[in-house]
N, C-alpha and C positions, 0 to 999 in steps of 0.2 A: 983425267978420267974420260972413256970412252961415253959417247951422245949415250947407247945401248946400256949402260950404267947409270945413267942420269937418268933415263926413262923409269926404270925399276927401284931407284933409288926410296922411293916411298912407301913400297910394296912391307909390309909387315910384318906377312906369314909367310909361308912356303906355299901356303894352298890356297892365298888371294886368289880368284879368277884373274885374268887378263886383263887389264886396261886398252881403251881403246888404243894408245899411243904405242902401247905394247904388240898387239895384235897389229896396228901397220906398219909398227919398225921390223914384226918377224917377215910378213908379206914381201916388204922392199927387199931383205935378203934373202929370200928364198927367189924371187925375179930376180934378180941382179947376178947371186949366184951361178943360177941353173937356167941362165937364161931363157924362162917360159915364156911359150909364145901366148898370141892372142885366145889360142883354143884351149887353153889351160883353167880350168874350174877349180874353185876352191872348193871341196866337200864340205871341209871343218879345219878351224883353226882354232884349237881350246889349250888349254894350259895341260901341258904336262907333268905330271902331279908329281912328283916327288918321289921316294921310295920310304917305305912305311915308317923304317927306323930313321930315316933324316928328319922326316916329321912329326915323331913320337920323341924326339932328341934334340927337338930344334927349342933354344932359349932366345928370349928378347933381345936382339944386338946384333945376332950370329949373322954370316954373311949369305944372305940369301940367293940362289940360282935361278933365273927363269928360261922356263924352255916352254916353248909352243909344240906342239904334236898336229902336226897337217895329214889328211887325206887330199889327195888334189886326181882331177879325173880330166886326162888331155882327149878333148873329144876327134880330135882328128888321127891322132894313134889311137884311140879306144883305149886307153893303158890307163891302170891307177897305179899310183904312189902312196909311200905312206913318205912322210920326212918329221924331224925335230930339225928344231932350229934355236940353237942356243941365242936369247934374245943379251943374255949378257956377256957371251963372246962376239957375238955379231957374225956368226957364221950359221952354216948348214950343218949340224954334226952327225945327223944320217938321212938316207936317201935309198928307197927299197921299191921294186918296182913288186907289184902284186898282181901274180896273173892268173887269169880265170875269174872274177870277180866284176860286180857292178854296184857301184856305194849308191847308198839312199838317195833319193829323188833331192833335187834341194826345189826351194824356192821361184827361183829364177825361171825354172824348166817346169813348173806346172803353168806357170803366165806365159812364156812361149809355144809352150804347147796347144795352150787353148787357142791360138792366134793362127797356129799352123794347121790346125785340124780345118777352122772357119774358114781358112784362103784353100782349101783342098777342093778344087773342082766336082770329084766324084762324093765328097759330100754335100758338097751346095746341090749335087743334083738328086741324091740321097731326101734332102731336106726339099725340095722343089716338089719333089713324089706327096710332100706330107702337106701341102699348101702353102710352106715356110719360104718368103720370100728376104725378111730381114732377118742375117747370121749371128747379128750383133744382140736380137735378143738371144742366141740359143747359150746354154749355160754347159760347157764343157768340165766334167771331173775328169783328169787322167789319173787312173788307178793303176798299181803298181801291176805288172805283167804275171806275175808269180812264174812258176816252172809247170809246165803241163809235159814235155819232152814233143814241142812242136819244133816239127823240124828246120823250117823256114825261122824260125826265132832264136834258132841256135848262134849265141855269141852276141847277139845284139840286146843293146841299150833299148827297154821298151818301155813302153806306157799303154796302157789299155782305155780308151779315152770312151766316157759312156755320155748321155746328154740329156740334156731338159732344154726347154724352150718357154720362155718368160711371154708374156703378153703383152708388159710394159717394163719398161728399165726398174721401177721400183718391185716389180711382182715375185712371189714365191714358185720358182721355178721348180720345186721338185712336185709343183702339184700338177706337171706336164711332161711325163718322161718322153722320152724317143725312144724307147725299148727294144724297138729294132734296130738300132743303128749301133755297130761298134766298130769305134777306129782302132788300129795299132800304130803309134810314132814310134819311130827309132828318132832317142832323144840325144843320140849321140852327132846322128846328121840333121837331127830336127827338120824332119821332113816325116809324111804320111806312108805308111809302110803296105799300109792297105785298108779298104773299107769294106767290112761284112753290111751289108741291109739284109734281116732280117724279116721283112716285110711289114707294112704300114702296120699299125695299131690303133685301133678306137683311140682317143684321146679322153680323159676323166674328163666329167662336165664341171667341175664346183673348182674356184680357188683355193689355194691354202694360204690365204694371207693373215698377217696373227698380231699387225698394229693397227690402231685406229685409222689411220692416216691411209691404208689399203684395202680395207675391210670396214666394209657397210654394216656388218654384219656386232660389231664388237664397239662397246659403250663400257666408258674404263667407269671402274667403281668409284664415289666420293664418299661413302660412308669411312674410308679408311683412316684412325686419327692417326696423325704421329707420333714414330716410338724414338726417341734420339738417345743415342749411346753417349753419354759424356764423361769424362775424366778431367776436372777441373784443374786435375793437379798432375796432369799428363800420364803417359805409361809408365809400368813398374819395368821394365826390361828397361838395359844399356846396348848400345852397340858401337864398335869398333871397328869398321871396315864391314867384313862379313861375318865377325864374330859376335855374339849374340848370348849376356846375361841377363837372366830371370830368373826367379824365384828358386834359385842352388843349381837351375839349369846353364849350363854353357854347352853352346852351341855355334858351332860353325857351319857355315854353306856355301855352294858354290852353284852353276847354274853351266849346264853344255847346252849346242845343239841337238843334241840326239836326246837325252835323260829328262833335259828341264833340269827341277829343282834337284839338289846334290846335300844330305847331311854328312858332315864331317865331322870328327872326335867328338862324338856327343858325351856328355858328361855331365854327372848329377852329385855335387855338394854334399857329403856327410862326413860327419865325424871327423870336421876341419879341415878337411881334404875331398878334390874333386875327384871322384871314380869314375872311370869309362865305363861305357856301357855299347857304344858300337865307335866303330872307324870309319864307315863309309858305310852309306845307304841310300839308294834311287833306286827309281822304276828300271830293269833293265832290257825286259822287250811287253810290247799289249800287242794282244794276238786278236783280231777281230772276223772269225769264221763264219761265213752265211751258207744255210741249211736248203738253197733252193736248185732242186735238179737241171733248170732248163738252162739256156745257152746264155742267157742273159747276166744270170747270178752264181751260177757254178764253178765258175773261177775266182769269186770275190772272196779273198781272205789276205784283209790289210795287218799288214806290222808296223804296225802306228808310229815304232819309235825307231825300228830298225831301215824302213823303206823311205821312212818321210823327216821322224825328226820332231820328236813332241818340243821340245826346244824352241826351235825355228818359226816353229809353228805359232809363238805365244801369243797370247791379247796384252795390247797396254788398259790397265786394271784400270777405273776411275771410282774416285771416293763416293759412296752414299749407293754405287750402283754396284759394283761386287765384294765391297766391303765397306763393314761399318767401326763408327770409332776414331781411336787415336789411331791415324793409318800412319807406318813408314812403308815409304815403296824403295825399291830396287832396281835400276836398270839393269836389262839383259845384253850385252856386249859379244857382239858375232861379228863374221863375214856373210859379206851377198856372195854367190857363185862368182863374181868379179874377182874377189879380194878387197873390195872396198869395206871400212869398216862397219856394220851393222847395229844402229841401237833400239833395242826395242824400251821406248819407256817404261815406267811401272812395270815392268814385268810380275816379277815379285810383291807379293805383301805380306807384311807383319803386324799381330793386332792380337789382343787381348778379348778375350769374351768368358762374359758370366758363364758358368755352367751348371747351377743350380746346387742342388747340396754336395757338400763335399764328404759331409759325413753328422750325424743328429745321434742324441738319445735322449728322451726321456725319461727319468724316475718315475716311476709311475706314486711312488710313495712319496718322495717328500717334492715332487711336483717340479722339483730341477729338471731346467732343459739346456742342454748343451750341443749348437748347429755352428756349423760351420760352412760357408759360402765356397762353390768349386770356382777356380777360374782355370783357363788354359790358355797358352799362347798359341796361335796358330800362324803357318808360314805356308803360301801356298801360291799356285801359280793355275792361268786357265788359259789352256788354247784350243784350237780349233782346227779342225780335220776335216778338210772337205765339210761335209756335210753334218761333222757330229762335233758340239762341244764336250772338254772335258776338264775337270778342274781337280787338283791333285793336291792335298791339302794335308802337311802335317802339324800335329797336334800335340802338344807338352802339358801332363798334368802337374798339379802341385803333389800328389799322392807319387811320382815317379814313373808314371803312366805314358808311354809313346804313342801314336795312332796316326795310321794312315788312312786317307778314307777321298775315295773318287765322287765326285759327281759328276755325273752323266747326263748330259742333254743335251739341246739343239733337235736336228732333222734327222728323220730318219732315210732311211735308202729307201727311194719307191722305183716301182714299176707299172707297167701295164700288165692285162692278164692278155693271154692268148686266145682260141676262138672258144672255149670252153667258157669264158669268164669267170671263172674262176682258179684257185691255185689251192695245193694243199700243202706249200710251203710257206705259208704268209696268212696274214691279214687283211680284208678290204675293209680300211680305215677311211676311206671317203668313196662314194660312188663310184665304182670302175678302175680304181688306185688299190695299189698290191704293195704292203710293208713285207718284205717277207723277213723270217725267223731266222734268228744269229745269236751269237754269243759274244761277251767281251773279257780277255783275260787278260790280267794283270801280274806280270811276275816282277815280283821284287828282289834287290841280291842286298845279303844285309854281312856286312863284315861285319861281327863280334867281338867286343872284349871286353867282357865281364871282369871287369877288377885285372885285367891284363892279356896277353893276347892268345893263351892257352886257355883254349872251352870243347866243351864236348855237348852233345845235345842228347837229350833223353827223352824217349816215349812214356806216353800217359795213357794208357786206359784204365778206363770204371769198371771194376766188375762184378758182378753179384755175390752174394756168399751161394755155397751151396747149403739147401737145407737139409742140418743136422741139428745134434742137441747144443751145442754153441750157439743157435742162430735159432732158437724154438718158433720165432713169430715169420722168418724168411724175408726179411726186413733190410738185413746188414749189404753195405757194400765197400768195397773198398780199392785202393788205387793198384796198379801194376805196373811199375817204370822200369824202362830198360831202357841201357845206353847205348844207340847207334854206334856202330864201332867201321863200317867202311860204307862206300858211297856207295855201293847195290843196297846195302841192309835198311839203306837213309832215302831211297823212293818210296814213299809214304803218302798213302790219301786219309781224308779226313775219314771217320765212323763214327757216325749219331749215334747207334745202338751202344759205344764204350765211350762217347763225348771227348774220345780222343785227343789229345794237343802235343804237343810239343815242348820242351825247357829247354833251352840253353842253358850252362851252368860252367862253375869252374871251380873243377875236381879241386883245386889248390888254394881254393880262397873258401873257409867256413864261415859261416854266421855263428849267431848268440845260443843258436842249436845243436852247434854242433854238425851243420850240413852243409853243403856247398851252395853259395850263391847264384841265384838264377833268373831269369826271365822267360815268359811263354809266349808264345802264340794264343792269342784269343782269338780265332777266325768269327768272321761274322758272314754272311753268306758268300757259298759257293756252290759251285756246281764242277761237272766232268765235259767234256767235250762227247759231242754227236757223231763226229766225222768219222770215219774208220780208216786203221790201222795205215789202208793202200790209198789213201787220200793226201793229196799233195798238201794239204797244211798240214797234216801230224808227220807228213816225213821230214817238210821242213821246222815242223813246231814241236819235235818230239818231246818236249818236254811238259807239254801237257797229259800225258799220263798222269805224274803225278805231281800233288799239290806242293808236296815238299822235297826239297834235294839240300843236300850240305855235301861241300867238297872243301879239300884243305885252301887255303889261301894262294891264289897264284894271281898276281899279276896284269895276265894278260888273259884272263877269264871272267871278262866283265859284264857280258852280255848272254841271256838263256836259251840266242839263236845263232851263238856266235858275231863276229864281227862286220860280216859282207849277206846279208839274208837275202838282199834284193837280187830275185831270180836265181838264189841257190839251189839246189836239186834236192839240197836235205841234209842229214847226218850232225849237221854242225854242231857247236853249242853243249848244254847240257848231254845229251848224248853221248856226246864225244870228249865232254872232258871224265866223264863220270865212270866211261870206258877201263878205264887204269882201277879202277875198285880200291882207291887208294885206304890206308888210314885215315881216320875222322874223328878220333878221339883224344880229347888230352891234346890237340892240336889249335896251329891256328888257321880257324874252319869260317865257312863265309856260307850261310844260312839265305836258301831261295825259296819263297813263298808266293805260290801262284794261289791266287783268287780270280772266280767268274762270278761272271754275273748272267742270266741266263732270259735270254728276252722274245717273249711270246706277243709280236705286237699287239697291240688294242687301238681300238677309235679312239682313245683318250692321251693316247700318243703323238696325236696329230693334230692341228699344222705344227706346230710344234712342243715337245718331248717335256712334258713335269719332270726335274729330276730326279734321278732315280741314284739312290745312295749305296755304295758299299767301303766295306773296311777290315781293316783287320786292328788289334792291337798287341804290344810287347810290353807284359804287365809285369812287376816285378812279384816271383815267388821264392822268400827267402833272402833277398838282396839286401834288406833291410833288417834289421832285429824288429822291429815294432812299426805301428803305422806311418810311414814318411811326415803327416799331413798335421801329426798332432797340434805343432806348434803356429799354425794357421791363426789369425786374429778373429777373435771375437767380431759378427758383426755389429753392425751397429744400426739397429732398429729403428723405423721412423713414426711407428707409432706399437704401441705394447702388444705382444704377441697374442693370442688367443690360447691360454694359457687360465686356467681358475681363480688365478689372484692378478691376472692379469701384469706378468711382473713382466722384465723383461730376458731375452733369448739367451741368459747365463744366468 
């Protein structure tokens, strides 16, 4: 048996993520092979996923294949690559050169970046103008270059590097921006491509520091008592590698550089058999657009997952501080730009949480009460962007409930104002300090299969009756569904005024009604983008027009900006696959649901961000013949309910 066989030998699914041993046994043969040289960068080294039916087909035993999928970026040709590398042949088995492209920023290249900006002469003289003698406090962000059609930028590898300056090694530097100062690196030669100074700036007078230990100003509270989570008798979940039983849920997951957290064949226990309900679901791009005219901010519009890599990006999680309970963690398993393998601890967490009634009634006559306690398991990951945290959290009800739901916080993006002192794109959240106003969007690509891999999605609106003699009080209303039937008919925004949604369903699998089985969109807030039409984020983001898009199942359509966003010109992506107006019905359809969130800063934002929650959920309507939840335990009361005879909660 080949070493490359003995590495994977223990591998148990097809859609295990990569082991570390795995990920450097593909590395040595992609070097060895293709003899890459020293300038050679790893983008991404993730597991190549299988193809649908090998892993809708695959039984306990069966001979498993592992192949790796690499991006690799040779900085001294400027060339990217795409390659697989069968880790259990021990070869290269493809190898495609991608040209016109510039893959996401990794890691590696924002830490040398900030280092080559500091060593740049015409910035230390830049910073000299501003009274800044030590470079080692100033706090460099390289922000992604977007596409503007500048012509000196045509072709090259950029970073747009913007700055703050610290006071002290432990101080909150964004309550110090340099607002005139922007570097451009070409990150390909890692070197300084040019320094705009935009001239000096007031500097805000007040710190933004927000622990006791930097801030005179903040005295932590002791009235807080302790609340402890315990489960004496551990969790109700099992797990297998990354497969994942609770309460009739099975669930699998995986974890990229680019996505983060990954669900896979999710699946919900009824009627002695486990039924699908999606194949594959992750965040597939977050679009972060800022609303402000001047030179400073008018090119900021990050693709969080496309340019940088919400992945890459993770926090290692710790117990008692981002989660509470019986925690299992998860490490996340990458490359550094090296090729060396990469671990982020804790990445991942898994944990159980009360969620109050699951469902109650009352008799009001013979005084029976029948409660039933909610819990849900949730699986989630938090990392960090530059200056913003964000934490991406999916949720498993006992009811059959799915939900996805962002938290948002950390720093916000500040500025100085210009001689006006003031801005009408922003907030002055602290004396002479400028938040300005942005949006954050989240699109999701949700592979479907409702009881099999054939679904069609169908519109919901409310509508009024009109009044007639059927309808004498003007009272009645009722629903309106129509089935999307190709990808122009399926660009759809939300409408308050008809409370609008969405169903997935499948025409071929009935319920106890006689209907087909379904699940919806429950959106919970959203909003539309500000930018217009000829603005370089909606040509590269066109897919925020609209909230919802479904296209048939392809492949090699996994992301809603396309695969290369970093300084693309536009078109890609949804757009472009949505172009063909294919069939959408009766198919197997892959469901993208963008949600915003829409941020008007405030003083109470700052120094740093309370956060700020959104979500959506995939509720089951008709999936089920009757409540999922029924058969939920009685709880069990520790002292007698409040109830007339004082009996107890059954």
């Amino acid at each position: 048996m080949r070493v490359y066989e003995t590495i994977s030998s223990a591998v148990k699914h097809p859609l295990e993520p990569l082991t570390g041993q795995e990920i450097k046994k593909a590395v040595e043969i992609i070097r060895t092979e293709k003899n890459l040289s020293q300038y050679v960068r790893f983008v991404t080294v993730t597991l190549k996923e299988p193809a649908k039916d090998t892993v809708l087909n695959y039984k306990a035993g069966d001979t498993i294949t592992r192949e790796a999928f690499m991006i690799l970026l040779d900085n001294k040709t400027e060339k990217t690559y795409e390659a697989i590398v069968s880790i259990t042949k021990g070869k290269v088995t493809s190898w495609e050169y991608i040209p016109n492209v510039q893959p996401g920023v990794m890691l590696d290249e924002f830490e040398e970046c900030e280092q080559v900006v500091k060593n740049s002469p015409e910035f230390q003289e830049a910073l000299l103008k501003r009274g800044i003698t030590d470079s080692n406090l100033v706090m460099v962000d390289p922000w992604s270059a977007g596409y503007f059609g500048i012509k000196e930028n045509e072709g090259k590898r950029l970073a747009r590097a913007i700055c703050w300056v610290r006071k002290f090694p432990n101080d909150n530097g964004y309550a110090y921006p340099l607002t005139g100062i922007v570097v451009f690196v070409d990150l390909n030669k890692m070197e300084v491509l040019r320094v705009e100074d935009h001239g000096v700036r007031q500097m805000p007078p007040l710190d933004g520091n927000y622990s006791p230990e930097t801030s005179d100003s903040i005295t932590l509270r002791t009235d807080l008592k302790p609340l402890e989570i315990v489960q004496p008798e551990g969790p109700s979940f099992e797990i297998d590698g990354h497969m994942i039983k609770w309460q009739k849920w099975n669930i699998r997951f995986g974890f990229t550089p680019r996505e983060g957290l990954v669900l896979h064949t999710v699946g919900y226990e009824d009627k002695g058999k486990v039924r699908p309900i999606l194949y594959r679901a992750a965040l597939s791009e977050m679009v972060v657009p800022y609303g402000d005219a001047s030179f400073a901010h008018n090119s900021q519009n990050a693709f969080d997952a496309g340019e940088y890599g919400l992945g890459q990006l993770a926090n290692s999680l710790e117990l008692g501080c981002d989660c509470l309970g019986e925690i299992r963690y998860f490490d996340a398993v990458m490359t550094d730009s090296r090729g060396n393998v990469r671990t982020i601890p804790n990445a991942i967490c898994l944990h159980e949480e009360d969620y109050g009634v699951a469902w109650k009634h009352t008799d009001w006559r013979t005084e029976q009460v029948e409660v039933r306690r909610s819990r849900r398991l949730v699986l989630s990951f938090f990392c960090t962007v530059g200056n913003y945290d964000y934490g991406f959290y999916w949720s498993f009800y006992q009811d059959g409930t799915l939900e996805m739901e962002v938290k948002l916080t950390g720093m916000l993006n500040t500025g100085t104002f210009d001689d006006s002192g003031k801005s009408k794109y922003g907030t002055e959240v602290a004396p002479k300090l400028n938040a300005v106003y942005h949006q954050h969007f989240f699109n999701f690509r949700l592979d479907t299969m409702l009881d099999g891999s054939k679904n069609s999605v169908v519109e919901i609106n409310t509508l009024p009756e009109e009044e007639e003699p059927n309808n004498p009080h003007s009272n009645a209303f009722y629903i309106d569904s129509k089935t999307l039937k190709t990808e122009e008919e399926a660009k759809r925004n939300l409408d308050m005024a008809t409370q609008r949604t969405w169903k997935i369903i499948n025409p071929n699998s009935l319920n106890a009604v006689g209907t087909p089985v379904g699940y919806k969109i429950m959106p919970g807030e959203n909003c539309l983008p500000f930018a217009g039409d000829n603005s370089s984020v909606m040509k590269r983001a066109g897919f925020l027009k609209n909230q919802l898009h479904v296209t048939p199942y392809d492949p090699n359509e996994m992301y809603a900006t396309g695969k290369y966003p970093n300084q693309h010109k536009g078109g890609d992506g949804l757009p472009k696959y949505t172009a063909a107006n294919r069939n959408i019905e009766n198919e197997d359809v892959v469901v993208w649901y963008t949600m915003g969130h829409h941020h008007i800063t405030r003083p109470e934002d700052w120094p740093v961000m309370p956060t700020a929650y959104i979500n959506f959920q995939l509720k089951p309507v008709g999936f089920f013949d009757r409540n999922p939840a029924l058969d939920l335990p009685r709880p069990k009361p520790k002292t007698a309910c409040n109830s007339k005879n004082g009996s107890n909660c059954h």
